[in-house]
N, C-alpha and C positions, 0 to 999 in steps of 0.2 A: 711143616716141612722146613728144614733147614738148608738156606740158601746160600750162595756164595757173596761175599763183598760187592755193592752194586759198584755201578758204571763211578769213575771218577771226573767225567766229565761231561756233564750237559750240556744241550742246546733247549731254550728256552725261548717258546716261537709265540713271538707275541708279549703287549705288554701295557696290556689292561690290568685290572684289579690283580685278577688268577696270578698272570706272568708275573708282576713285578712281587707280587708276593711268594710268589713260587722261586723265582732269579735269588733272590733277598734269604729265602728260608734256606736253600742248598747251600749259596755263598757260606753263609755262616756255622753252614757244617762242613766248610773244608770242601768240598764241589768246587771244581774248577767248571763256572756257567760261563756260555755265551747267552748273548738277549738279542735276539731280531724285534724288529717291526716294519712293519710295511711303509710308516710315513716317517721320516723324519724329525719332522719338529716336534715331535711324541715324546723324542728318546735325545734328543739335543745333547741334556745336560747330563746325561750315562753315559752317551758317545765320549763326552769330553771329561768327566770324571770318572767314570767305569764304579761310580759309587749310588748302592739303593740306599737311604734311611727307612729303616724299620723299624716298628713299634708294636704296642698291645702285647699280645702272650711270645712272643720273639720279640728282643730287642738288637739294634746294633747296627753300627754302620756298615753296610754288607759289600766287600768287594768282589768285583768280576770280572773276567778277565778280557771278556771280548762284547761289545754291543755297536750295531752298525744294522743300517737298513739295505746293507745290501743280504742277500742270504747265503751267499758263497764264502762269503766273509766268517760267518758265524757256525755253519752243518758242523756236526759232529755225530757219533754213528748210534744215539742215544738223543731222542730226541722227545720233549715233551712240549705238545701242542696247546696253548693256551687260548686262543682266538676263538669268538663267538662261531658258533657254528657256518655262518653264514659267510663266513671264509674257508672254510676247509676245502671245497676246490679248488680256489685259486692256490691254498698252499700248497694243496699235493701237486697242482702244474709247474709249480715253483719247485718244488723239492725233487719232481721224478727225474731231472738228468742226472742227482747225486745217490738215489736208491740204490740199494742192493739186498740180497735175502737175508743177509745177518743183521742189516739196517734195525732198530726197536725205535717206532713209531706209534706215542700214547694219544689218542685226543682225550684232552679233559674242560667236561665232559663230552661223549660222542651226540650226548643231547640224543635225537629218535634217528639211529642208522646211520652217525656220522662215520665208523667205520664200514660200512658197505659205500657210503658214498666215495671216500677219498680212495678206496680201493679201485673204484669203478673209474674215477678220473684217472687214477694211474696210468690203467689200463689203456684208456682212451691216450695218455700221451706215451705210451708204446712202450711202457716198463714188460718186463715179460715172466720178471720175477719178482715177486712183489715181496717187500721189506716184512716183519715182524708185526704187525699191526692189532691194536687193542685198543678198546675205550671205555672210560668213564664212565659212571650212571651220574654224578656231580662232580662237583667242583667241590678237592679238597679242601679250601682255606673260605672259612667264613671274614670274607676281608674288603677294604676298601682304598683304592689308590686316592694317596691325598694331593698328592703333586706330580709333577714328572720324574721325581727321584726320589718319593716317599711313598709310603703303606702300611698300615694298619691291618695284623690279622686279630679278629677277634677270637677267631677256633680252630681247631684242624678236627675235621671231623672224622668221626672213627667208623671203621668197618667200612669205607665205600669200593661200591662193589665194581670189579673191573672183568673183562672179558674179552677175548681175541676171536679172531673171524677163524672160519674153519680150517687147518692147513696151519697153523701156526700157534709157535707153542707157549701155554701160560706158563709154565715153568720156569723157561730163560728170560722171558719177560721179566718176573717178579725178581726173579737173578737179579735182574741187571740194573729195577728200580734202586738206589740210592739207600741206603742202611738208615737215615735220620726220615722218610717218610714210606719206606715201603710198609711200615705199621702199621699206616692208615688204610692200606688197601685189603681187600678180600678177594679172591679170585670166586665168579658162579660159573655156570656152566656152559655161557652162549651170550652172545650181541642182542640176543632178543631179549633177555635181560635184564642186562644194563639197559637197551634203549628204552623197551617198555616200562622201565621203573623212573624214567622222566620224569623228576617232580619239581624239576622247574616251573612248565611248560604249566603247572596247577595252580603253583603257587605266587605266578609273575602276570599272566594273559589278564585273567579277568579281574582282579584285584587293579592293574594299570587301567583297564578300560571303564571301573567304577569308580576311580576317583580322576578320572581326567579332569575337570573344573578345581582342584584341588592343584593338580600336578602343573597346570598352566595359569595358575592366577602369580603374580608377582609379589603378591602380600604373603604367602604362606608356604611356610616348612613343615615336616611334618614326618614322623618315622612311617615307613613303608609299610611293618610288619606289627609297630604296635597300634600305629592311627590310622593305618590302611584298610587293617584286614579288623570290620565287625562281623559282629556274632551273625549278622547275614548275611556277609560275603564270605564268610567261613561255610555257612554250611552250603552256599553255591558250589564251593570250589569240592566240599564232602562229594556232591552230586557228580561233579563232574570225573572228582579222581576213580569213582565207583564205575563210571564209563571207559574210564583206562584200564582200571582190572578187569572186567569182563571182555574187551577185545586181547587182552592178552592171556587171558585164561579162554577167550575161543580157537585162539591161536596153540594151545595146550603150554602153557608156562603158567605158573603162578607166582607172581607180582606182590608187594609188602601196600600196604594202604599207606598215604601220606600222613595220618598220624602215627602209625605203626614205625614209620621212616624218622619222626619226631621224635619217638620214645627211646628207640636206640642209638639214635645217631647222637643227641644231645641230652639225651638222660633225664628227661620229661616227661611227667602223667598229667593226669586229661580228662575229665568226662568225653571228653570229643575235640575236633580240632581247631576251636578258637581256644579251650580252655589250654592246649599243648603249647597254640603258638604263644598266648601272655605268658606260658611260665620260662617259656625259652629267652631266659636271660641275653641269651648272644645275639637275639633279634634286637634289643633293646636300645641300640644305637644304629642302626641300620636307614639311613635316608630314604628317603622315596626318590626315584631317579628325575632328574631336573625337568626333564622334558617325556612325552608320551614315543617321540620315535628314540627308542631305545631298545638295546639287545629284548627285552620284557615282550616288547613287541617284533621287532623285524628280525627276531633269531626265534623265539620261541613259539611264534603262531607259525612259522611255514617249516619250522625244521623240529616241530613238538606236534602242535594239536593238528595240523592237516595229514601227515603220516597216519596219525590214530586214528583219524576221519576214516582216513582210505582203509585203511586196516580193518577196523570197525565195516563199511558196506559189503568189503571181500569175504565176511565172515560172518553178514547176517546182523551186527550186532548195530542197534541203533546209538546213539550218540549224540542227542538232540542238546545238552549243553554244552558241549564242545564245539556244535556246530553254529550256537546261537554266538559264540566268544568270536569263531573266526570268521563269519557273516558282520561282527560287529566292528571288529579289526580294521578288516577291507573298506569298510564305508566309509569311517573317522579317517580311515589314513589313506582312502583311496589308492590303494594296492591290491589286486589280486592278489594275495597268499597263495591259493589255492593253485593258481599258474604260476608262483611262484615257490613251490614249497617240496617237499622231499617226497616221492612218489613211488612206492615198490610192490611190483605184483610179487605173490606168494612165491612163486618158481623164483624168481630173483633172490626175493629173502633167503629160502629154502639154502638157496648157492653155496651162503656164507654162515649159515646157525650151522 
């Protein structure tokens, strides 16, 4: 389909890894971004220089035009959410007195129902018309923030797939992405998914909770995806993503397998999916994150594998390594996930596919 000129001006929510690499890659094509965050001394030195440095497959010094932690400061009517899942309601209570139905609102990604959820807080803080709303199944940029005003993308990954909640149209959406990354998206046919195609939540949970002694010794570094993940924590995680396809093919969707997600998304073959993830060059410099409470964990066990849990009992299907990652989660980190995590009866779902 041939689309119109996207948006010429972002808002860019959030500025972690994703955000400042997302702020960074727009800037440099001519996007006039804004950059929120919620804390302050995050974004200091972009408040006061309005400047990202960029590296790997983007280079350049990226400027912007507006960044501040207030968020009235920064709305614009195009906006791209970058923050771990486990803020998305606070953004949408933050963002609903400036919504409107023309509003384009992306989560990237919505990780499992992040658009039904931000929908729902809307709601709750008494929007009546609810903005343009779509999300993610990943996160475009294989990247990693090096400082407060630098980042490293290694990839922009191609084809990931995007989708809008019911009532709202992919069309204008993809309109209105930006002409220098709306290439990398694909439009499918539903939130169910993108969400069920979650392969964070495979490739992050139990890989972090098998090398914990690793991840908290002070002696040792270590890449996440080439020294992380052996040939038997690969085939755990085989076991486990074969549990995410089957509740979402009892759900009637059919889902791509996490090698199958390897193959195309990064142009890798495989006997299977340790042999995918060694040849995946762009993992190859990828750290293991410093600490165990990390997005890996407190985004992706209560807003990934407890959704699919519940998903999974609503539908008969069992789930028993899924359940052993977020039974094991809770204990190490003493956190309920479980009473913590994204929770949707069918009828609800139904609402919004």
């Amino acid at each position: 389909m041939n689309y119109p000129k996207g948006a010429k001006s972002v808002f860019v929510c959030g500025a972690g890894h994703q955000g400042l690499s997302m702020a960074a890659h727009l800037a440099l094509n001519g996007i006039d971004v804004s950059l929120w965050n919620r804390t302050e001394k995050n974004i200091h030195t972009i408040i006061e220089n309005r400047i990202i440095h960029c590296s790997g497959i983007v280079n350049g010094d990226a400027h912007i035009s507006k960044a501040s932690n207030k968020i009235e400061d920064t709305i614009s009517d195009f906006i791209m959410v970058t923050t771990p899942s486990s803020a998305h309601k606070d953004i949408a209570a933050r963002l609903a007195p400036f919504v409107h139905k023309d509003m384009v609102i992306i989560l990237n990604p919505g990780r499992t129902f992040g658009a039904i959820e931000f929908a729902e807080e809307l709601k709750m803080q008494g929007v009546k018309e609810l903005p343009q709303i779509a999300e993610t199944q990943t996160i475009v940029y294989t990247c990693r923030k090096c400082s407060i005003d630098s980042t490293t993308i290694f990839a922009l990954k191609k084809d990931v797939q995007i989708a809008t909640l019911r009532g709202c149209d992919i069309n204008y959406i993809m309109g209105m992405i930006p002409d220098c990354i709306r290439e990398y998206f694909i439009p499918v046919s539903s939130v169910a998914v993108t969400s069920l195609s979650n392969i964070g939540m495979i490739l992050h949970c139990a890989p972090v909770m098998m090398n914990v002694g690793w991840i908290e010794s002070p002696k040792v570094e270590f890449k996440y995806y080439y020294d992380g993940i052996s040939p038997s924590i690969a085939h755990f995680l085989e076991k486990m993503d074969a549990e995410r396809q089957a509740v979402a093919k009892a759900g009637g969707y059919e889902v791509e397998s996490l090698k199958q997600w390897l193959e195309r998304t990064y142009n890798v073959t495989g006997n299977n999916l340790y042999e995918c993830i060694r040849n995946n060059d762009t993992y190859r410099e990828i750290d293991a994150p410093p600490t165990i409470n990390s997005r890996y964990i407190f985004e992706d066990v209560p807003n990934g594998l407890v959704p699919v849990e519940a998903m999974g009992r609503e539908f008969g299907v069992s789930t028993p390594e899924i359940t052993t990652i977020i039974d094991l989660a809770s204990s190490v980190m003493d956190v309920d996930y479980r009473q913590k995590g994204r929770k949707f009866t069918s009828a609800q779902l139904k609402t919004y596919f």
